[in-house]
DOROBA-256066 format. One line per 3 residues: number of its first residue (from 1); for each residue z, x, y of C-alpha. Coordinates in Angstrom, 1 decimal, always signed. Example, Ala and Ser with C-alpha at 12.3 -4.5 7.8 and 13.67 -1.06 7.14 Angstrom:
2
1 = +7.8:+12.3:-4.5 ~ +7.1:+13.7:-1.1
END
This chain:
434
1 = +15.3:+10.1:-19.6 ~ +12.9:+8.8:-16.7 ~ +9.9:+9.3:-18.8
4 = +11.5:+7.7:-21.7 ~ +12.1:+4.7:-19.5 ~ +9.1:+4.8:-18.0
7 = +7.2:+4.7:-21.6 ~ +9.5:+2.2:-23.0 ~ +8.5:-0.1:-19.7
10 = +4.8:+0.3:-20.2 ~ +5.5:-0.8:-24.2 ~ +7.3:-3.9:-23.0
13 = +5.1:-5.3:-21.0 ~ +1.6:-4.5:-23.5 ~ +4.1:-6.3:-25.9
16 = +4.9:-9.4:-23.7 ~ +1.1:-10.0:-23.3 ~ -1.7:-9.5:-25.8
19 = -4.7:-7.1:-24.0 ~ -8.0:-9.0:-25.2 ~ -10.1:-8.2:-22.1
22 = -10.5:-4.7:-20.1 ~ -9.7:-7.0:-17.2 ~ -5.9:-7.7:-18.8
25 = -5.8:-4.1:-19.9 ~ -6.4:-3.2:-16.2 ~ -4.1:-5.4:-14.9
28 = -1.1:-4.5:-17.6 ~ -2.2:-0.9:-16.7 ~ -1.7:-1.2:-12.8
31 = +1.3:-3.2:-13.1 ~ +3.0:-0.5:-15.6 ~ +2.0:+1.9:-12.8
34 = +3.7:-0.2:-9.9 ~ +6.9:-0.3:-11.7 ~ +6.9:+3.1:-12.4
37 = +6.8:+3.6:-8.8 ~ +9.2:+1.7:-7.9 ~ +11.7:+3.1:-10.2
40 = +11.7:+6.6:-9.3 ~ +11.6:+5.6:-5.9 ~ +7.9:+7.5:-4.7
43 = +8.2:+8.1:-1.2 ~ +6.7:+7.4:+1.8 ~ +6.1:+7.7:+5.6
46 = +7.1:+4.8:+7.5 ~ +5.4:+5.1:+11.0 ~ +7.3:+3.0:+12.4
49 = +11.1:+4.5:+11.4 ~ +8.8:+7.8:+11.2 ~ +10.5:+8.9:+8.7
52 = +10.3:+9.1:+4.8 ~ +11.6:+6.3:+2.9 ~ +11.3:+4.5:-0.8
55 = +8.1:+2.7:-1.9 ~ +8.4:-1.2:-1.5 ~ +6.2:-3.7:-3.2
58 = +5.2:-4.7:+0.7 ~ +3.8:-1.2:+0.8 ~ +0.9:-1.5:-2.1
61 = -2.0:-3.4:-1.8 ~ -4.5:-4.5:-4.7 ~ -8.5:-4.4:-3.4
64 = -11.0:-6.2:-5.4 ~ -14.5:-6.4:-5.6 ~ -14.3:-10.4:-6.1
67 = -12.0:-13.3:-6.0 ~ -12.8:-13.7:-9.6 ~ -9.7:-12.5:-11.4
70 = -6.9:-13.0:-9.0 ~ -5.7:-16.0:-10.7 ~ -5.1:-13.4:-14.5
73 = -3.6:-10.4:-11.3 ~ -0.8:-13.4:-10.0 ~ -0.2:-14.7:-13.4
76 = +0.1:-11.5:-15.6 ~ +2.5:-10.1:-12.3 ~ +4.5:-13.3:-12.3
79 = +5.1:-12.3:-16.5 ~ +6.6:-8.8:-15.4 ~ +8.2:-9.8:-12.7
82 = +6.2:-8.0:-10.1 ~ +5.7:-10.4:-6.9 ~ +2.6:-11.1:-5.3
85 = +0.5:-12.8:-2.8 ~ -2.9:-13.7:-3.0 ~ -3.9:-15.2:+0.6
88 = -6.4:-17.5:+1.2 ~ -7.6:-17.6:-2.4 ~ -9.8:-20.8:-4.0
91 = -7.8:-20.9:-6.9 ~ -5.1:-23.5:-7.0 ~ -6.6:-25.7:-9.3
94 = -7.2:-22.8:-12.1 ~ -3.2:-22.3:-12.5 ~ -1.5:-23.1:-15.4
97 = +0.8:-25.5:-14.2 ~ -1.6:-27.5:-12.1 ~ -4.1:-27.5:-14.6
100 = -1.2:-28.9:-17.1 ~ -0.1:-31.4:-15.0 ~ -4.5:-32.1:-14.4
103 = -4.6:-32.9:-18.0 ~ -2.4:-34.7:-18.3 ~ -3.4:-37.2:-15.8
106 = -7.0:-37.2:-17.5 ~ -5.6:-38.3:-20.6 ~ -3.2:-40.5:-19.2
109 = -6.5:-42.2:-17.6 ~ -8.2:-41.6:-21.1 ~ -7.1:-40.4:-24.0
112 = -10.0:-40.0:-26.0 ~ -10.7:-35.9:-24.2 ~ -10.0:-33.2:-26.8
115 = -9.6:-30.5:-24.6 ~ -7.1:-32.1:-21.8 ~ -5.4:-33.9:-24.7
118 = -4.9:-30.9:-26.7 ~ -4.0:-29.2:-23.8 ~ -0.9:-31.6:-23.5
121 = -0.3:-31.3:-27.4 ~ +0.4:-27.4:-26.4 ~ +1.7:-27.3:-23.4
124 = +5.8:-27.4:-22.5 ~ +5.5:-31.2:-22.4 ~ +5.0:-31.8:-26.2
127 = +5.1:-28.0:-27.5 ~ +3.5:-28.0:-30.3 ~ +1.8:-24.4:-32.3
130 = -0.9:-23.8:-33.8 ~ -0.3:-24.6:-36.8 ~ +0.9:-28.0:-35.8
133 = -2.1:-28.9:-34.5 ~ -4.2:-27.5:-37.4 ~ -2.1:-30.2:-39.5
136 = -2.8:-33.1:-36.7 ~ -6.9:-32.4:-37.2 ~ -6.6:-31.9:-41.2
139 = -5.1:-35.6:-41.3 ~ -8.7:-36.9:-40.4 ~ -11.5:-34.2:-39.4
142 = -14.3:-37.3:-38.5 ~ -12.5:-38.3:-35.2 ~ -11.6:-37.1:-32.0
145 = -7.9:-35.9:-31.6 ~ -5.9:-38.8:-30.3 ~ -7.2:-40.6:-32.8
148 = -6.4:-37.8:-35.4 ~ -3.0:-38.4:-33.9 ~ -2.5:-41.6:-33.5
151 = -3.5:-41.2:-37.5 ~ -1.0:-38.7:-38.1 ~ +1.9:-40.6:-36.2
154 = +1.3:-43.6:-38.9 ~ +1.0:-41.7:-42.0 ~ +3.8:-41.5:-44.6
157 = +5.6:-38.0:-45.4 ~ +7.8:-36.6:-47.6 ~ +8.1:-32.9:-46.5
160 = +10.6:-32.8:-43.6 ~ +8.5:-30.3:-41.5 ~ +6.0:-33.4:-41.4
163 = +8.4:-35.9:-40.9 ~ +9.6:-33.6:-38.0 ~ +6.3:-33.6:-36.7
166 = +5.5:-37.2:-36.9 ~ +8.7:-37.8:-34.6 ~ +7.8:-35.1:-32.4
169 = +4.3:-37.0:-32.2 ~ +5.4:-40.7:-32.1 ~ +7.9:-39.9:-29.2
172 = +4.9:-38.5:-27.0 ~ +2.7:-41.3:-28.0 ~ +5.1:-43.6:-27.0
175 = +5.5:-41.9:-23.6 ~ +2.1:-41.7:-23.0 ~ +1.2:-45.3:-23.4
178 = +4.2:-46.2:-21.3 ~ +2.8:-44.0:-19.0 ~ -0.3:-45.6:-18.9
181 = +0.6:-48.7:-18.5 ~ +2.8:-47.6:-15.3 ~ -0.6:-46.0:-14.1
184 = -2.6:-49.6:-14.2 ~ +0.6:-51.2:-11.7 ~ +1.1:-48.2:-9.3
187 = -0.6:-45.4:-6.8 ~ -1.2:-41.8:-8.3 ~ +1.1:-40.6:-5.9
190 = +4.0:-43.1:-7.5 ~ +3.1:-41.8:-10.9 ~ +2.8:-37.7:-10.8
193 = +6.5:-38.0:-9.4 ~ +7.5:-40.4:-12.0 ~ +5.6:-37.5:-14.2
196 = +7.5:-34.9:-12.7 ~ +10.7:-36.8:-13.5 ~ +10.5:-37.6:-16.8
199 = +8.9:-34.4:-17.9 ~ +11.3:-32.3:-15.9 ~ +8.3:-29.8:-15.6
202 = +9.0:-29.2:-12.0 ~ +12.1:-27.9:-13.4 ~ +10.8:-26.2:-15.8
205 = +7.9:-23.9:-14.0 ~ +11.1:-23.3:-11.5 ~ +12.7:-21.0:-14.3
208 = +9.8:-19.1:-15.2 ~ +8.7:-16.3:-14.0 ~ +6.9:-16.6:-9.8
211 = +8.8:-20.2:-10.2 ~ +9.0:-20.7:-6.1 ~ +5.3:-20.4:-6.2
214 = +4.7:-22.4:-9.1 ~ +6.5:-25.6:-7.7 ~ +4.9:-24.6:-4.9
217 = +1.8:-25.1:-6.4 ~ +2.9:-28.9:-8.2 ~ +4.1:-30.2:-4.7
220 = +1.1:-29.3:-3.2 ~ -0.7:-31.6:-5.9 ~ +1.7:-34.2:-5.1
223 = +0.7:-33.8:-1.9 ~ -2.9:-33.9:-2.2 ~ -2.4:-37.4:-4.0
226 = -0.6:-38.6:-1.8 ~ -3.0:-37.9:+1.6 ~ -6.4:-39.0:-0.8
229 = -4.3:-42.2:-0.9 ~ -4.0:-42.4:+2.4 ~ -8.0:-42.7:+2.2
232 = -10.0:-45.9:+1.0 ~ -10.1:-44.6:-2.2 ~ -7.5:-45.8:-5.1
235 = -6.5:-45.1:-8.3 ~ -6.3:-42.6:-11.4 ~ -9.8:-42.3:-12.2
238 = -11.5:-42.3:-8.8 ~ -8.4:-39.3:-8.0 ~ -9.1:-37.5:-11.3
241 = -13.3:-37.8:-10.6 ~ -12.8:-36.4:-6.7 ~ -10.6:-33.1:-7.8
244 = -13.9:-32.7:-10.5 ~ -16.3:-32.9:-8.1 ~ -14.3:-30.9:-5.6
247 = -14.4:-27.6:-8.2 ~ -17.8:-28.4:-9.4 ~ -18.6:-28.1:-5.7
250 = -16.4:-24.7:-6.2 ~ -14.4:-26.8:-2.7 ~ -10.9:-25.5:-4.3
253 = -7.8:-26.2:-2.5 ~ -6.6:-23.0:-1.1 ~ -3.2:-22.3:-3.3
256 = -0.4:-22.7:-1.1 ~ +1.4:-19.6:-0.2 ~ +5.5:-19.7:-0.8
259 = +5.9:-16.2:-0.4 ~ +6.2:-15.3:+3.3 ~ +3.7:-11.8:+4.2
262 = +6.5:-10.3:+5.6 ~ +8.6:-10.5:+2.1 ~ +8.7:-7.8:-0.2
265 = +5.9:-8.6:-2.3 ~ +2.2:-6.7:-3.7 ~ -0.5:-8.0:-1.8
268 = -3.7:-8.7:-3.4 ~ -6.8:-9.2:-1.3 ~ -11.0:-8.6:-1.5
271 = -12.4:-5.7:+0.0 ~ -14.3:-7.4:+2.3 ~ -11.1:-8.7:+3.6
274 = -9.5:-5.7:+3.9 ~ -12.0:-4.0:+6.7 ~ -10.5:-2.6:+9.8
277 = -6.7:-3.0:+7.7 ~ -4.5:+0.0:+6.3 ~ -2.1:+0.3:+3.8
280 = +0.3:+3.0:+2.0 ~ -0.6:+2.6:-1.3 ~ -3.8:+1.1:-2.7
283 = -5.2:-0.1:-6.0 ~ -9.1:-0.4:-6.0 ~ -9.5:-2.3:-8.9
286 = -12.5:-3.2:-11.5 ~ -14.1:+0.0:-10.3 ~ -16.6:-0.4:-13.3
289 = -17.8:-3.6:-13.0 ~ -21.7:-3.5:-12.6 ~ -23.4:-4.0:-9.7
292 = -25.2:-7.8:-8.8 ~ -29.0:-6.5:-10.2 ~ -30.3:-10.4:-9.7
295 = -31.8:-9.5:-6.2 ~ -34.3:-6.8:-8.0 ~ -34.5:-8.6:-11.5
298 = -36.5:-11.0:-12.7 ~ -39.7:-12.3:-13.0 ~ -40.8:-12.7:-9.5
301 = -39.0:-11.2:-6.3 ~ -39.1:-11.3:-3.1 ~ -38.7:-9.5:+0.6
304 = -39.2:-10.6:+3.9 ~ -41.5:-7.4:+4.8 ~ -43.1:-6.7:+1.7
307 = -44.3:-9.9:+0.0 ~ -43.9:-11.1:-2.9 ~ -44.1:-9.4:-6.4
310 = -45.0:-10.8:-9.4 ~ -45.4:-10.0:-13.4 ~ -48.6:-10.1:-15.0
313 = -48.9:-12.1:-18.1 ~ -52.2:-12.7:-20.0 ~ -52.0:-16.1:-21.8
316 = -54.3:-15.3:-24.5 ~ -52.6:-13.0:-25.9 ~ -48.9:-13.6:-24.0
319 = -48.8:-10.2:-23.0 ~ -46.5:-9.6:-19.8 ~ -46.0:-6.4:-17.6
322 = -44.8:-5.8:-14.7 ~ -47.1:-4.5:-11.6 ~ -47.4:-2.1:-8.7
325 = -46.6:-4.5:-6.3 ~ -43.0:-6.1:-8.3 ~ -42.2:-2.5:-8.7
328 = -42.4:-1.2:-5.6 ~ -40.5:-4.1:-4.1 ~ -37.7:-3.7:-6.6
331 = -37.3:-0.1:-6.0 ~ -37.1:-0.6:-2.3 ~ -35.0:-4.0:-3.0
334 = -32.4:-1.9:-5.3 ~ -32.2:+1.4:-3.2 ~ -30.8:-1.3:-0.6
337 = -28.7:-3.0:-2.5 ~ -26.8:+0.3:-3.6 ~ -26.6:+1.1:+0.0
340 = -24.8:-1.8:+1.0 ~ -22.9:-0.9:-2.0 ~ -21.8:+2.4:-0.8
343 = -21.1:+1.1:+2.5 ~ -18.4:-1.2:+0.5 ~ -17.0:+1.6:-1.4
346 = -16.6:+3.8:+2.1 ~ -14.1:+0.8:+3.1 ~ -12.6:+0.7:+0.1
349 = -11.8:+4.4:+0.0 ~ -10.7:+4.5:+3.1 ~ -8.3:+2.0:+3.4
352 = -4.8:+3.7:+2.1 ~ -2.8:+5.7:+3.9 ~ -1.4:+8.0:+1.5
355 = -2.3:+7.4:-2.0 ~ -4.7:+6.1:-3.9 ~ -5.7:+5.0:-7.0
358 = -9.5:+3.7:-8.7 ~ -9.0:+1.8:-11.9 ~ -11.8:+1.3:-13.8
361 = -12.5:+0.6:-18.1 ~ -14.9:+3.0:-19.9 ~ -16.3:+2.4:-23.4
364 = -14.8:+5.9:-24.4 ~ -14.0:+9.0:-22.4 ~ -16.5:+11.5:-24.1
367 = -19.8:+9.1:-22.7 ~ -18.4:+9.0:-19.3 ~ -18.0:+12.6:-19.2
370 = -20.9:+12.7:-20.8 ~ -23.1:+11.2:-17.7 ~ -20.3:+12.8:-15.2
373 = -21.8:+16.1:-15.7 ~ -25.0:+15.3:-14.7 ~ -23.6:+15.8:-10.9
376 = -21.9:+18.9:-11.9 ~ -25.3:+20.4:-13.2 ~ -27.1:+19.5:-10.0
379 = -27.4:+22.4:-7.5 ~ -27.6:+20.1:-4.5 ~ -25.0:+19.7:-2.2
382 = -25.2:+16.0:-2.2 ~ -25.6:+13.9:-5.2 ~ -29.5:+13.2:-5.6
385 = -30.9:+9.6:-5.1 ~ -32.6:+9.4:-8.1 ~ -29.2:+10.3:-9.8
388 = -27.1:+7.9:-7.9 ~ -29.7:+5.2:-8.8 ~ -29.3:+5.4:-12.3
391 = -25.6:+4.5:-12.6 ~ -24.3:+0.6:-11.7 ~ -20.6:+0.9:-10.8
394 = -18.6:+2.1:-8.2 ~ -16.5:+4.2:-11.4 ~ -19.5:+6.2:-12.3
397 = -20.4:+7.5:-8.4 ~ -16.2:+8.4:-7.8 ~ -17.1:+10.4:-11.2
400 = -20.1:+12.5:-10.4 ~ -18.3:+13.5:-7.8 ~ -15.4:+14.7:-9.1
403 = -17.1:+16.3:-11.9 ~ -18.5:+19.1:-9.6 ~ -14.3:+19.5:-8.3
406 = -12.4:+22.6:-9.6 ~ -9.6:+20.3:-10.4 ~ -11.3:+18.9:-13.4
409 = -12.7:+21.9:-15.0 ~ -10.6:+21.8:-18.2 ~ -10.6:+18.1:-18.2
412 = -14.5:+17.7:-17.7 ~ -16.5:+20.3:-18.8 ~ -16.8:+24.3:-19.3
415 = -19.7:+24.4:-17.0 ~ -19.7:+26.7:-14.0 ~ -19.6:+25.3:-10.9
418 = -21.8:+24.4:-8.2 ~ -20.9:+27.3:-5.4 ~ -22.0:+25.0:-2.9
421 = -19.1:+23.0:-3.7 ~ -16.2:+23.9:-2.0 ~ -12.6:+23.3:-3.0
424 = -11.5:+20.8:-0.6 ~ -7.7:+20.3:-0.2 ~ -7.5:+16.9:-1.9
427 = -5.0:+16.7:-4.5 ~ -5.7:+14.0:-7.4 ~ -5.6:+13.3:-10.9
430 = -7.0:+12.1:-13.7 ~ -5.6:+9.9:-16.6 ~ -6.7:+8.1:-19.6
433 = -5.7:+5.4:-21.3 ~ -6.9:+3.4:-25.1
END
């Protein structure tokens, strides 16, 4: 019965959101894993009852190389209901609801933006499909899309879904230039609350899913209008150009935090952040993702010690190639960079407590065992440097090691193993997932 729960859990939540990345697969899969945890009730050993007791969200900690997808990790666990905290993250201007509420106050200030203003046109405010919208463009392709609306709202119909439409339209439209007139007459502080009123959107990101921190997140941009006010500065469009050049300048408001760290939520944090920290249970996520080549690619590189290196074109013919000098920089360039790189995976690994898991996304299982034996085949005791060279994610290294493990002899290959080798007593497992 557990398992049956377990798998009928994991088909929920891949049904509640559409996997179109490896990042959302990883995600989905992590958070299916979490749950399960939590419902059988894995135990652990708290050190400071010292004694054995239930897994807690508090416990589990997510590590990632970059800040880059914490923004999909708190959204996708605020749509399963597992809660989170993401400290000190630059990302309070990529949520949903603030980026909602953004666009709307751009097209409020202009109309005439097809993304913010289609944005609207989807969003809770108005709620319209896709298929509404595909009618709003047919009605005149030659224009932007307020005008294709404004277009749309006039037009005569017949067919009640239309006519549905058309009021559905006209009563936005009417809002919006009431709107924008209020916005010519009064501060932006004055008109994202009479935005929030009238919209009842603060209400409605309460009821979803991480609501506390979502209103958290709409007060805090209520209260960023209201201290640029307090500036020199006035108005929409000066307010609207500052938060632009404030992300272009990637200056993002840190995303205000309404979860306490002492609350029983999963906390998700870099792994440079995470040095000299421990934790019970960890998640070392995007284990696959390549390795930053840009300091030994190129046409030209550099290094303090060694010069510079550079390609050798002819322009007769326009033949380039690449020379003794590039070359041996980039070498020494790259076997440095994959040190520093180990050095980060050491801190990664060593971080939980008492279990552990590497997530990572493979084109299919057969290549990766495929370049996994290579470090079972080798007779060395430690993995080669010419071998560790050739692979470009922390995944592939975790695997060439664990290919040479008697643990994973059915799963791996039928090769005899290195005698060198010895069968540490580490327990772990492998498992698969398309």
């Amino acid at each position: 019965k557990e398992n049956e729960q377990s798998i009928n859990e994991e088909n929920e939540i891949s049904n509640e959101l559409d996997i179109t990345t490896k990042t959302t697969g990883e995600i989905l899969m992590v958070a299916t894993r979490i749950k399960e945890l939590i419902q059988e009730k894995f135990e652990i050993y708290d050190k400071e009852e010292k004694q054995m007791r239930p897994l807690e969200y508090r416990d589990i900690v997510l590590l990632t190389p970059t800040k880059k997808n914490n923004v999909e990790i708190q959204e996708i666990f605020q749509e399963v209901g597992i809660p989170s905290i993401i400290n000190e993250t630059p990302n309070f201007f990529q949520t949903t609801e603030v980026t909602i509420m953004m666009s709307l106050l751009k097209i409020i200030d202009n109309p005439q933006q097809d993304i913010p203003f289609v944005a609207i046109l989807r969003s809770p405010i108005v709620g319209l499909d896709e298929i509404d919208l595909t009618y709003i463009r047919l009605q005149d392709k030659q224009v932007n899309f307020y005008e294709a609306t404004l277009a749309y709202a006039e037009a005569s119909f017949e067919d009640p879904k239309n006519i549905h439409l058309q009021k559905k339209i006209q009563a936005f439209l009417r809002n919006l230039n009431r709107w924008r007139e209020y916005a010519r007459k009064h501060r932006v502080v004055e008109l994202i609350r009479l935005l929030y009123k009238e919209t009842d959107y603060l209400q409605y990101v309460g009821g979803l899913s991480g609501g506390k921190q979502r209103r958290a997140n709409l007060e805090a941009l209520y209260e960023r209008a209201a201290s640029y006010e307090n500036t020199s500065f006035k108005g929409l469009y000066r307010f609207i150009r500052f938060i632009d050049k404030m992300q272009e300048k990637d200056k993002d408001l840190v995303e205000p935090i309404s979860i306490l760290s002492e609350q029983n939520a999963v906390r998700v944090m870099t792994i440079h952040a995470s040095k000299g920290l421990e934790f019970p249970v960890v998640f070392l996520m995007d284990m696959s993702k390549r390795f930053n080549a840009s300091d030994w690619t190129g046409t030209y590189i550099f290094d303090r010690k060694l010069g510079v290196g550079l390609e050798y074109k002819n322009p007769e013919n326009f033949v380039k190639a690449s020379t003794l000098v590039s070359e041996a920089i980039k070498t020494v360039k790259k076997q440095n960079g994959y040190a520093e790189q180990m050095r980060l995976l050491y801190v990664a690994l060593t971080r939980a407590e008492q279990k552990l898991f590497l997530v990572g996304s493979m084109e299919s299982k057969d290549k990766a065992f495929d370049l996994w034996n290579k470090g079972n085949s080798r007779i060395d005791h430690l993995l080669s440097a010419r071998l560790r060279l050739q692979t470009n994610n922390f995944m592939d290294w975790i695997g060439l090691a664990i290919a040479r493990h008697q643990l994973v002899e059915n799963e791996v290959s039928s090769l005899q193993k290195n005698k060198q080798i010895k069968n540490y007593p580490v327990q772990f497992s492998c498992h698969f997932y398309s």
